[in-house]
C-alpha positions in Angstrom: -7.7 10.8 12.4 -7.1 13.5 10.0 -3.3 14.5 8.2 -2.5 17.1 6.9 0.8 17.9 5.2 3.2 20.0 2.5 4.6 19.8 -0.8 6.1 21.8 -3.3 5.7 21.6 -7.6 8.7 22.7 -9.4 7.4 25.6 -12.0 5.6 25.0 -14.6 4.1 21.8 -13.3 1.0 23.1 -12.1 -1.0 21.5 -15.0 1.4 18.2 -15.4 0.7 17.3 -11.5 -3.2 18.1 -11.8 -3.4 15.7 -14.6 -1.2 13.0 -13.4 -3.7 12.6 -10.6 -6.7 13.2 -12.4 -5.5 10.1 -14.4 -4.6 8.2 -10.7 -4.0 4.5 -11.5 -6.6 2.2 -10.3 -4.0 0.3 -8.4 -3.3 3.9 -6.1 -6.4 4.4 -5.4 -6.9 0.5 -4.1 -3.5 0.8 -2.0 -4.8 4.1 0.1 -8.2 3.3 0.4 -5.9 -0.6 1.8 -4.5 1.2 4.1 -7.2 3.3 5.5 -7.0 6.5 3.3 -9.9 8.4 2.3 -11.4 12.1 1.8 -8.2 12.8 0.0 -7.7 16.7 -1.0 -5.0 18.2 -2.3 -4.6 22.3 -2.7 -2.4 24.4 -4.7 -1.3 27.6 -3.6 -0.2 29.1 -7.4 1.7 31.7 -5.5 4.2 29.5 -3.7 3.7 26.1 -5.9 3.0 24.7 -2.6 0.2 21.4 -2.1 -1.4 21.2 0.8 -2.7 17.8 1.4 -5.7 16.6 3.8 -6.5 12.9 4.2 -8.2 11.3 6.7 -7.0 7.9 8.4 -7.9 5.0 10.5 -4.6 4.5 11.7 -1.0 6.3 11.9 0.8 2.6 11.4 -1.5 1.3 8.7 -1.2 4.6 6.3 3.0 4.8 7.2 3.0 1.1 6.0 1.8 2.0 2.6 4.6 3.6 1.8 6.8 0.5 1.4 4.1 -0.7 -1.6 5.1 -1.3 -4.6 2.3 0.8 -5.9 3.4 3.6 -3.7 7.1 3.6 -4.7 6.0 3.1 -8.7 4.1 6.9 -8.2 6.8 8.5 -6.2 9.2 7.3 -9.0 6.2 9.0 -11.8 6.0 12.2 -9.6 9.8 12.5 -9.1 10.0 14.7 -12.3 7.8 17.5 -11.5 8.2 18.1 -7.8 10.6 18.2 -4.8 12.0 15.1 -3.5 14.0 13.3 -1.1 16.8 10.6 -2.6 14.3 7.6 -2.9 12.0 9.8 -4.9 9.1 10.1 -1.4 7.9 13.7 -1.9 9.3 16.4 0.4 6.5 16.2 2.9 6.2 18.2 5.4 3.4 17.4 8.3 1.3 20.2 9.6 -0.5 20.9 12.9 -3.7 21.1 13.8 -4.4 24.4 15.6 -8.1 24.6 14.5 -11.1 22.4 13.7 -14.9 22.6 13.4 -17.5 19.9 13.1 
């Protein structure tokens, strides 16, 4: 199953956000690839500040339940500073269709 989804930097956080996960903790990585996370890309339109996020998944129920991690909540809490967010610091994520794909 593939996701893909939304996000918008605040400005001037282009380079901030690209080396926060270039530096991803160890422990991230291990909680997404735990709950069935992998092929992970994230774009940046410079234009817009928007990320556009691909991931592919083995199951809709497993990757929502990483949300609740520990982990999870420790990097919204790290992100909340340089990007939109909702109250409990999740990213403003916004899920997008699928209207084309090629094998």
């Amino acid at each position: 199953m593939v996701k893909g989804f939304k996000m918008k930097l605040y400005e001037g956080q282009e380079a901030e956000y690209e080396r926060r996960h270039n530096l991803l903790w160890p422990e991230m990585k291990d909680m997404i690839h735990e709950h069935g996370g992998k092929n992970y890309t994230i774009f940046l339109d410079k234009e817009t500040l928007t990320l556009f996020g691909y991931i592919e998944i083995e199951d809709e129920e497993l990757w929502a339940k990483g949300a609740d991690t520990a982990i999870n909540r420790k990097w919204w809490d790290y992100m909340a500073d340089i990007m939109e967010t909702n109250p409990d610091n999740s990213p403003v994520s916004i899920d997008l269709q699928t209207v084309f794909h090629l094998d």
